[in-house]
Backbone as XML, in Angstrom:
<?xml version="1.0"?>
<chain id="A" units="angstrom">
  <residue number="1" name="UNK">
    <atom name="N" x="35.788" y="-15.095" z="-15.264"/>
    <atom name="CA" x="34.893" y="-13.994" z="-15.011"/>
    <atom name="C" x="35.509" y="-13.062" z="-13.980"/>
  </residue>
  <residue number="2" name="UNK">
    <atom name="N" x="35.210" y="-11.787" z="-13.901"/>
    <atom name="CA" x="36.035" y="-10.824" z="-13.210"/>
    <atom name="C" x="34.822" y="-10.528" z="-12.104"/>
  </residue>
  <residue number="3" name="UNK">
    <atom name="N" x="35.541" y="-10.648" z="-10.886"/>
    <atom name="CA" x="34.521" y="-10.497" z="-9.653"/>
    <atom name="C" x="34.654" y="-9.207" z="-9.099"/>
  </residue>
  <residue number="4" name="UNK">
    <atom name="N" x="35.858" y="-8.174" z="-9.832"/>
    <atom name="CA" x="35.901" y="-6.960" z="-9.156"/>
    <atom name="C" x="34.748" y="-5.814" z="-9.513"/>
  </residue>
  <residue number="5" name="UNK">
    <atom name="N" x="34.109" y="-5.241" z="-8.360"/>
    <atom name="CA" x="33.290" y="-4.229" z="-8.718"/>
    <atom name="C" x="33.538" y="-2.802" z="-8.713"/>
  </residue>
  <residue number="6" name="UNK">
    <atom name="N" x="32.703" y="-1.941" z="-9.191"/>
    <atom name="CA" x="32.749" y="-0.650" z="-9.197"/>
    <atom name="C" x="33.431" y="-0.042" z="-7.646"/>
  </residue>
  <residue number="7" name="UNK">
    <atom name="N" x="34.286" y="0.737" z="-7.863"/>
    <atom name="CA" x="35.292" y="1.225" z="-6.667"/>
    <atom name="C" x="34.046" y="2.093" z="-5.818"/>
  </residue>
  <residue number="8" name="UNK">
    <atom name="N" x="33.389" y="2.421" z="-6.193"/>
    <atom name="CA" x="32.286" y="3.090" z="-5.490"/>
    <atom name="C" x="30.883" y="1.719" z="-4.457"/>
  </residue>
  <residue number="9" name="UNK">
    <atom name="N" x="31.142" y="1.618" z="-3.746"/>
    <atom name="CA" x="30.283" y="0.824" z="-2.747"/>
    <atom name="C" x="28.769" y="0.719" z="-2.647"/>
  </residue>
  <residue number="10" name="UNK">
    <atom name="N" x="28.211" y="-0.356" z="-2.924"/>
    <atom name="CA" x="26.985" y="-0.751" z="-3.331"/>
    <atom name="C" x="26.649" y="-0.304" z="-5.042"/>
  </residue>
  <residue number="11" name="UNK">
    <atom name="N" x="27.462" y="0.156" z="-5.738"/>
    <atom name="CA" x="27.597" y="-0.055" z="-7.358"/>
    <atom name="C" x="27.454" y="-1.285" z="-7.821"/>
  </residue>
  <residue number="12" name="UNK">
    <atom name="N" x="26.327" y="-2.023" z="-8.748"/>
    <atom name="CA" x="26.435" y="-3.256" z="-9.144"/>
    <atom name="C" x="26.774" y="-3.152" z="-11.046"/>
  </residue>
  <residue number="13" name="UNK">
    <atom name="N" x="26.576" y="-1.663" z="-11.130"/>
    <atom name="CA" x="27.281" y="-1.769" z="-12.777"/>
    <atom name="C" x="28.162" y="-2.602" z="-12.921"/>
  </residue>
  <residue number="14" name="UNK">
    <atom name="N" x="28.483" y="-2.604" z="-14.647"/>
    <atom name="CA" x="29.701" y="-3.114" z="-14.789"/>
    <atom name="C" x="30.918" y="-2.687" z="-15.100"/>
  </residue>
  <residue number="15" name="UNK">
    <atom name="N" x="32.247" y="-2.960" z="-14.864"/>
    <atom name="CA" x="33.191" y="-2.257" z="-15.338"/>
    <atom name="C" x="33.341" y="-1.543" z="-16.355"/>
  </residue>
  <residue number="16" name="UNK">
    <atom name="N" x="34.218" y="0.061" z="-16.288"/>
    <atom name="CA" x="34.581" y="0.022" z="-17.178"/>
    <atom name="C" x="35.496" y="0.513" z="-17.833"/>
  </residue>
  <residue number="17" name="UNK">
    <atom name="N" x="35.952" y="1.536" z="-16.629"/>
    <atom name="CA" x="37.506" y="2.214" z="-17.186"/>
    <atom name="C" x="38.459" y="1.954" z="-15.727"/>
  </residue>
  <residue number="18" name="UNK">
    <atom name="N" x="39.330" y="1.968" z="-15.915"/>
    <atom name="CA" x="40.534" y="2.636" z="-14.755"/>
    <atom name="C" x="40.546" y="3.779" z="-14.174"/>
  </residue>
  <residue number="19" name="UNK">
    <atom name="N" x="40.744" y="3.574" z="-12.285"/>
    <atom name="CA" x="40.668" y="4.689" z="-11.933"/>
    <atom name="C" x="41.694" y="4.295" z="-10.265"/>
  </residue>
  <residue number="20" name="UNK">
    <atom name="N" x="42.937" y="4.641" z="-10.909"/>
    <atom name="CA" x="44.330" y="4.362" z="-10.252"/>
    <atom name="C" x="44.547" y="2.559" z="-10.313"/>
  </residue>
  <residue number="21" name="UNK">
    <atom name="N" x="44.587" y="1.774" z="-9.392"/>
    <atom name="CA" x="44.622" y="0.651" z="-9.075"/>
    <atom name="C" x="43.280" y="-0.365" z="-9.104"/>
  </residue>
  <residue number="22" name="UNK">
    <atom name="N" x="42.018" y="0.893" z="-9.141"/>
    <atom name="CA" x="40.659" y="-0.126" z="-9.232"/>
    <atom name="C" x="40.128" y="0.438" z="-10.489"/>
  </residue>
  <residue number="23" name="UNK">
    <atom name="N" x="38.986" y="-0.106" z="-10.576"/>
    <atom name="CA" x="37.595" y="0.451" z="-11.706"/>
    <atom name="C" x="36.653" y="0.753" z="-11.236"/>
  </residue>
  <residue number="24" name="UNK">
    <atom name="N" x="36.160" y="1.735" z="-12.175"/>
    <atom name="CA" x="34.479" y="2.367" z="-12.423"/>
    <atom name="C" x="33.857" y="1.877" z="-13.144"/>
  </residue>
  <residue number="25" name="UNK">
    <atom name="N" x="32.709" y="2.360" z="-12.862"/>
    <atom name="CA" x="31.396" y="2.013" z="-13.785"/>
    <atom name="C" x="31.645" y="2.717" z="-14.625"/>
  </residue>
  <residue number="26" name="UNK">
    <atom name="N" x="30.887" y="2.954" z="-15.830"/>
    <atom name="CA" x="30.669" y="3.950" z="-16.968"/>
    <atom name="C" x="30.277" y="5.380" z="-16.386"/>
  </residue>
  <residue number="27" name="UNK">
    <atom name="N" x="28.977" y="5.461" z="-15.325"/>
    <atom name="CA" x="28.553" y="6.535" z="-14.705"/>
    <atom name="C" x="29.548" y="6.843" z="-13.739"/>
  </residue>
  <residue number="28" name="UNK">
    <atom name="N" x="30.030" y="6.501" z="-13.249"/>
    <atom name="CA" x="31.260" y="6.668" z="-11.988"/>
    <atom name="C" x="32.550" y="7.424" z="-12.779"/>
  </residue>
  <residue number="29" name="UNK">
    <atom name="N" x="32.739" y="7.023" z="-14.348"/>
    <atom name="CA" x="33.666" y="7.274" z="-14.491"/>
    <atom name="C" x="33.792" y="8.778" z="-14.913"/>
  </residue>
  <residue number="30" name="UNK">
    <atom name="N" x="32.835" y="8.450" z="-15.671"/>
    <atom name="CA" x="32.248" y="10.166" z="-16.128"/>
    <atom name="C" x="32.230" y="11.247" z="-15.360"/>
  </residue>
  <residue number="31" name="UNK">
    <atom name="N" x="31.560" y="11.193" z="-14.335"/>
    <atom name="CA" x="31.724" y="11.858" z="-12.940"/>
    <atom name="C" x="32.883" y="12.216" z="-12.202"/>
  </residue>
  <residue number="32" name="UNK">
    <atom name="N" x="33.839" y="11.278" z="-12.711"/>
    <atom name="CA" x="35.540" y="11.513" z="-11.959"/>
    <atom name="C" x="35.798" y="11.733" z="-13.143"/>
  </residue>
  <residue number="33" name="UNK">
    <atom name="N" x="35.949" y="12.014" z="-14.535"/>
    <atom name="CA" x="36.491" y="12.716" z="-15.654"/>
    <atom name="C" x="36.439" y="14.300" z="-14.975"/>
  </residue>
  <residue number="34" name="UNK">
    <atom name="N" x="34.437" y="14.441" z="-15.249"/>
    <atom name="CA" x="34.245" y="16.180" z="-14.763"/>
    <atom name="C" x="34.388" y="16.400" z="-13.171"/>
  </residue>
  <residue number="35" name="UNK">
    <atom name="N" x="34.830" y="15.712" z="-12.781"/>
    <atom name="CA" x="35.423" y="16.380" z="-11.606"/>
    <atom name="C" x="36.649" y="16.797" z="-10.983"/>
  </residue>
  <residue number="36" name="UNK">
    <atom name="N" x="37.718" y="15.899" z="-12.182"/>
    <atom name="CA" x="38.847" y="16.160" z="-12.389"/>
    <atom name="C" x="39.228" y="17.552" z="-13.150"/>
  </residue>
  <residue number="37" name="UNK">
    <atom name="N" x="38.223" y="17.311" z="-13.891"/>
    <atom name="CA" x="38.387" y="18.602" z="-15.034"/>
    <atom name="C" x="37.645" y="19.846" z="-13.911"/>
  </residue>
  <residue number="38" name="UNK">
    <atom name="N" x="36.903" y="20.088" z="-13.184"/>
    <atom name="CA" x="36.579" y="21.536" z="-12.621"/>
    <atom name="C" x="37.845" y="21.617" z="-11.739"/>
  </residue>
  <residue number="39" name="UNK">
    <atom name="N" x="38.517" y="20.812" z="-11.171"/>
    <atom name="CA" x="39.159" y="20.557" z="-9.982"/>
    <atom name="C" x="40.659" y="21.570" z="-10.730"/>
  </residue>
  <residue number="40" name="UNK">
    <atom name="N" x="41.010" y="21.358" z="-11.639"/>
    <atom name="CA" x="42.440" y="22.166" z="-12.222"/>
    <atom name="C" x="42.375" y="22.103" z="-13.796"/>
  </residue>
  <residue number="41" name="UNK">
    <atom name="N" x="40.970" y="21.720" z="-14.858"/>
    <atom name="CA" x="41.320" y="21.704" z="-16.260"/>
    <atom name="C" x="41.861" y="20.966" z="-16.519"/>
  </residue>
  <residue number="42" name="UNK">
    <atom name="N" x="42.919" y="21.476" z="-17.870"/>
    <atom name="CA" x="43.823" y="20.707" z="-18.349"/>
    <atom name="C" x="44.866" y="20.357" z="-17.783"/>
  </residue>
  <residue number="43" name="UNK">
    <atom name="N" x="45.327" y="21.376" z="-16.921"/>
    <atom name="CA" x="46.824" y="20.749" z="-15.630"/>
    <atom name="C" x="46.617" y="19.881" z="-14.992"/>
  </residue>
  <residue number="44" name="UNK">
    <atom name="N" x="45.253" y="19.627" z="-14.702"/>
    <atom name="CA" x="44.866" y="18.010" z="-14.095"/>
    <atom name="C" x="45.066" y="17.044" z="-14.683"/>
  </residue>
  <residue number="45" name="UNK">
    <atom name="N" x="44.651" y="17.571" z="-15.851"/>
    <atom name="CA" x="44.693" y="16.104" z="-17.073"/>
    <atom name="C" x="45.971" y="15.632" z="-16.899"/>
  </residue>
  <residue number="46" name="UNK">
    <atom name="N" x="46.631" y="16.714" z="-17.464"/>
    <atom name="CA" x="48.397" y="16.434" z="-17.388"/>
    <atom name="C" x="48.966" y="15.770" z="-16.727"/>
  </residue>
  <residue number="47" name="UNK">
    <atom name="N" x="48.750" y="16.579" z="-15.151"/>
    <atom name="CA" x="49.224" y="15.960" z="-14.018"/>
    <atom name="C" x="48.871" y="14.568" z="-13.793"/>
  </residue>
  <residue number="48" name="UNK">
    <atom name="N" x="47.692" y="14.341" z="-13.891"/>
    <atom name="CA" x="46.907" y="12.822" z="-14.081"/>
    <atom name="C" x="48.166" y="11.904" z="-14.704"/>
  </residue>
  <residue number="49" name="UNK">
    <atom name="N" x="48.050" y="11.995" z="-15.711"/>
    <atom name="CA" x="48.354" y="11.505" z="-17.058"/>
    <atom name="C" x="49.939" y="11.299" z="-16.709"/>
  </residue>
  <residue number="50" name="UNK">
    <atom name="N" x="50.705" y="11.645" z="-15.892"/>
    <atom name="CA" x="52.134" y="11.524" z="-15.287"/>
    <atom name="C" x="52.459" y="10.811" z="-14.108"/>
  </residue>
  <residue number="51" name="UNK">
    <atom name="N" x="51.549" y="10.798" z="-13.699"/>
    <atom name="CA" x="51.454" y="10.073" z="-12.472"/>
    <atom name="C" x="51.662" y="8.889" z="-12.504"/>
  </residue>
  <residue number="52" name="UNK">
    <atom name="N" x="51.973" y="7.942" z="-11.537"/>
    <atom name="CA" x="51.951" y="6.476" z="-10.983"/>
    <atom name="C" x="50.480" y="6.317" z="-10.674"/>
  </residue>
  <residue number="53" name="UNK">
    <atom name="N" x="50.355" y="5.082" z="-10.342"/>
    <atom name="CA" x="49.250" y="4.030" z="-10.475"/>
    <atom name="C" x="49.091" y="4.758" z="-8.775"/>
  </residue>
  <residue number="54" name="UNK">
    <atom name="N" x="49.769" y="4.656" z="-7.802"/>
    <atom name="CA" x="49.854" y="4.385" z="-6.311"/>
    <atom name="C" x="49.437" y="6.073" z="-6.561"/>
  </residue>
  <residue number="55" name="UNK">
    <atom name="N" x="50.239" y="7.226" z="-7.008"/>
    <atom name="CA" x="49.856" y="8.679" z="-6.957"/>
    <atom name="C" x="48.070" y="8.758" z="-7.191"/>
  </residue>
  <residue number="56" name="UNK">
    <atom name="N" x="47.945" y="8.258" z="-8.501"/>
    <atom name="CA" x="46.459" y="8.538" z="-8.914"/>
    <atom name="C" x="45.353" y="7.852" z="-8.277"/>
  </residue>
  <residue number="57" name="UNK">
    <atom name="N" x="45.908" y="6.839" z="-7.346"/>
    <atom name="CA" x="45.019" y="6.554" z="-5.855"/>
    <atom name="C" x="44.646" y="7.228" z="-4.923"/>
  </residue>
  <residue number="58" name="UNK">
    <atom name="N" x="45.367" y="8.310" z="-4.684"/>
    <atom name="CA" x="45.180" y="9.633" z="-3.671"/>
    <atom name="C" x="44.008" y="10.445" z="-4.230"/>
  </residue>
  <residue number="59" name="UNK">
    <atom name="N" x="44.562" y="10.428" z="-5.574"/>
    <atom name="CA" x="43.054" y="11.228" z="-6.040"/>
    <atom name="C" x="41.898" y="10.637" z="-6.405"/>
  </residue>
  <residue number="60" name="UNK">
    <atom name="N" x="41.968" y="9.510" z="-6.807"/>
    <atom name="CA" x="40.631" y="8.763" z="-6.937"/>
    <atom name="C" x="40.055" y="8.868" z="-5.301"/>
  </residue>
  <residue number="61" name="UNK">
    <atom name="N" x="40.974" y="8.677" z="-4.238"/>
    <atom name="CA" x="40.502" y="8.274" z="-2.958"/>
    <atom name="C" x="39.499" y="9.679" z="-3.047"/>
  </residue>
  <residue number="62" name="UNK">
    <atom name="N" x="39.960" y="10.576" z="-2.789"/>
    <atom name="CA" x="39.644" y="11.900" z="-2.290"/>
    <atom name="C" x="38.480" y="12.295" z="-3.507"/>
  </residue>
  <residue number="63" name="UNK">
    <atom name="N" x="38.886" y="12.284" z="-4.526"/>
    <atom name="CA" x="36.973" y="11.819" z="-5.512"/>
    <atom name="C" x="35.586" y="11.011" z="-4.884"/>
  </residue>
  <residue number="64" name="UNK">
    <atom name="N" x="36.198" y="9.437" z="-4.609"/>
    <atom name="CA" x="34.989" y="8.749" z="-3.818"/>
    <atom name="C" x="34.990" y="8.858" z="-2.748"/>
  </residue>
  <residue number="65" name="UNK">
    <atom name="N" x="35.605" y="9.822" z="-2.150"/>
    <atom name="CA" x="35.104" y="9.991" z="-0.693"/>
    <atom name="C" x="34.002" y="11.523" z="-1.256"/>
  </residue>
  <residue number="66" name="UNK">
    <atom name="N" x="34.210" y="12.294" z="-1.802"/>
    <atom name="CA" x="33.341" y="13.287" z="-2.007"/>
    <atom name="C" x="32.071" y="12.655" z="-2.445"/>
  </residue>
  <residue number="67" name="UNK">
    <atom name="N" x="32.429" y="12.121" z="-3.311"/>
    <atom name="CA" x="30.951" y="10.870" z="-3.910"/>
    <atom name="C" x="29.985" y="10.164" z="-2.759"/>
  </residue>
  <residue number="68" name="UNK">
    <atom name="N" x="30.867" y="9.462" z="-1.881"/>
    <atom name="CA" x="30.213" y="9.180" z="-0.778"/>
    <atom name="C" x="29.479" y="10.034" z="0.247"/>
  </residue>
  <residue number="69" name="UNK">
    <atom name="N" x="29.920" y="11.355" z="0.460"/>
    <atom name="CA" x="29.426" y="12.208" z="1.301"/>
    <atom name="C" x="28.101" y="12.900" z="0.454"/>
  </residue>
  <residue number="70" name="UNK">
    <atom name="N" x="28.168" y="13.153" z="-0.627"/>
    <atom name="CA" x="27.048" y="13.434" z="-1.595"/>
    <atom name="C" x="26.145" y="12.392" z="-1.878"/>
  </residue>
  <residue number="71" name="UNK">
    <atom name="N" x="26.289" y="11.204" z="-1.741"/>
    <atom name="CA" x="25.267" y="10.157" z="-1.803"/>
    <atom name="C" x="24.493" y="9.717" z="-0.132"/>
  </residue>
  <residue number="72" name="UNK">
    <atom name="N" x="25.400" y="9.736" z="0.716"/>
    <atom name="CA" x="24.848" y="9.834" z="2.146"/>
    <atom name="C" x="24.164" y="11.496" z="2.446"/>
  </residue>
  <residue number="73" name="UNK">
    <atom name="N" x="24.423" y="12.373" z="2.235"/>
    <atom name="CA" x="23.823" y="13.761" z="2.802"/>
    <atom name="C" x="22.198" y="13.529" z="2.359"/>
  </residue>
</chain>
């Protein structure tokens, strides 16, 4: 059984995609899709999509930290 949870803190969903080195929920993930996508479009995608595992941690970081400040405000 897999004990890792949603990269987002106090999330009890269940896994479900990749997002650098950890996972999201289904709702978590969706949310970092369109936020990737307002953030640069398709050059995000791209850029995404080229990246290392350790690169696309910087941006997941800097996603759930926005997440966090929008769930605490």
């Amino acid at each position: 059984m897999n004990t890792e949870s949603c990269l987002i803190g106090g999330c009890t969903e269940p896994l479900y995609a990749p997002a650098g080195t950890r996972s999201l929920c289904k709702e978590h993930f969706i949310h970092f899709v369109n936020w990737r996508k307002k953030k640069g479009g398709l050059g995000m995608f791209k850029k995404y999509s080229a990246q290392t595992m350790e690169e696309r941690d910087t941006l997941v970081e800097e996603w759930a930290n926005s997440v966090m400040t929008t769930t605490t405000s």
